[in-house]
Legacy VTK file of the C-alpha trace (Angstrom):
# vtk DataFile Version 3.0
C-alpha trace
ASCII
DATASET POLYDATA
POINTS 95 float
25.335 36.652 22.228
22.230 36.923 23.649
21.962 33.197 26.086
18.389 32.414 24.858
19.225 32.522 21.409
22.387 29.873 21.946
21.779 26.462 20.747
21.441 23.653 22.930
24.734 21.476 23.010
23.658 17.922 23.618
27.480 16.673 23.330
30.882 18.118 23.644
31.289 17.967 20.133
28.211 19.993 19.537
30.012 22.469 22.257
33.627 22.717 19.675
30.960 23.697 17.117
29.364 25.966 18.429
32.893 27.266 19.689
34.262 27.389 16.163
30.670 29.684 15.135
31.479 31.771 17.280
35.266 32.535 16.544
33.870 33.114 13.208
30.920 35.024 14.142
33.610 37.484 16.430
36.896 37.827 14.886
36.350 37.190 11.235
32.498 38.149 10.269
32.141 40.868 12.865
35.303 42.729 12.060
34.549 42.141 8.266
30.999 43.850 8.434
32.632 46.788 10.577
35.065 47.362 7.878
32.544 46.929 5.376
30.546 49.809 7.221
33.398 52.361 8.009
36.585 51.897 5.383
39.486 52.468 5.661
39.483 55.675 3.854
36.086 56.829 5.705
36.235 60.734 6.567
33.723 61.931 8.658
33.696 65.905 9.301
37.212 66.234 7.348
38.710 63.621 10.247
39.275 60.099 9.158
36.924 57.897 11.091
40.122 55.629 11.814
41.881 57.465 13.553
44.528 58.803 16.737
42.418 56.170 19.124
40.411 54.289 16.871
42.632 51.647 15.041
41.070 49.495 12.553
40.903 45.969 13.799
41.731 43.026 11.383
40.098 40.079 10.654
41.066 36.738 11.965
40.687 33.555 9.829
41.073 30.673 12.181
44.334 28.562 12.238
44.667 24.675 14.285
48.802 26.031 14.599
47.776 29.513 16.030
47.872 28.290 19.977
45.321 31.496 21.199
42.801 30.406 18.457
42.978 26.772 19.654
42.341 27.705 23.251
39.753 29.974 22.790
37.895 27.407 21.011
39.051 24.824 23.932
37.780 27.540 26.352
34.770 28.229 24.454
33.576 24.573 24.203
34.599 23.521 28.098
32.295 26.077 29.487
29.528 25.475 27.131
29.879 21.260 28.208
29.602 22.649 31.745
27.090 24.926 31.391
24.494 22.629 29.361
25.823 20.017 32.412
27.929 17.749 29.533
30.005 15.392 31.776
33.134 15.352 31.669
33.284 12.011 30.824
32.165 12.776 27.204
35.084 15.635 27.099
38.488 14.501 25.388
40.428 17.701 26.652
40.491 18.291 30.478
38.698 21.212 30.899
LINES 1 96
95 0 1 2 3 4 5 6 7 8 9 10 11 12 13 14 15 16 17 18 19 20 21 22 23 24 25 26 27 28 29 30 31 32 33 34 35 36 37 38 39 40 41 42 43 44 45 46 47 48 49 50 51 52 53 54 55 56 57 58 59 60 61 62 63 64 65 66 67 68 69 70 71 72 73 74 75 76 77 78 79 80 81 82 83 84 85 86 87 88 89 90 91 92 93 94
């Protein structure tokens, strides 16, 4: 995502939104609209396009009880609260 084009966060609950977006904007919506574009089944020259190297990837829905989704969105948030200068005051979560 292009910096410009990333909302301002004026709190740190502004910066767990915009964390969750962009979960679903990566692993869910990203993947989906890559499937959508080369199937499963897509042969290209008589060689499936998914294939030897290229393994499909799968979409992720996002889970509170999967610990990687949790942190990424943890992650995500703590470095937009630093980088719009969000003190840390206003974060629950030690970042």
């Amino acid at each position: 995502m292009v910096l410009a084009l990333a909302p301002v966060c004026r709190t740190f609950a502004d910066c767990v939104r915009f964390a969750r977006l962009q979960f679903q904007d990566w692993y869910n919506v990203a993947i989906k609209n890559l499937l959508h574009q080369h199937p499963l089944d897509e042969v290209i020259d008589g060689v499936a396009y998914w294939s030897e190297k290229k393994r499909p990837p799968t979409p992720e829905d996002f889970s509170f009880d999967d610990e990687l989704h949790v942190a990424f969105i943890t992650s995500c948030a703590c470095l937009h609260a630093r980088l719009f200068g969000i003190p840390e005051s206003e974060v629950s979560h030690k970042c």
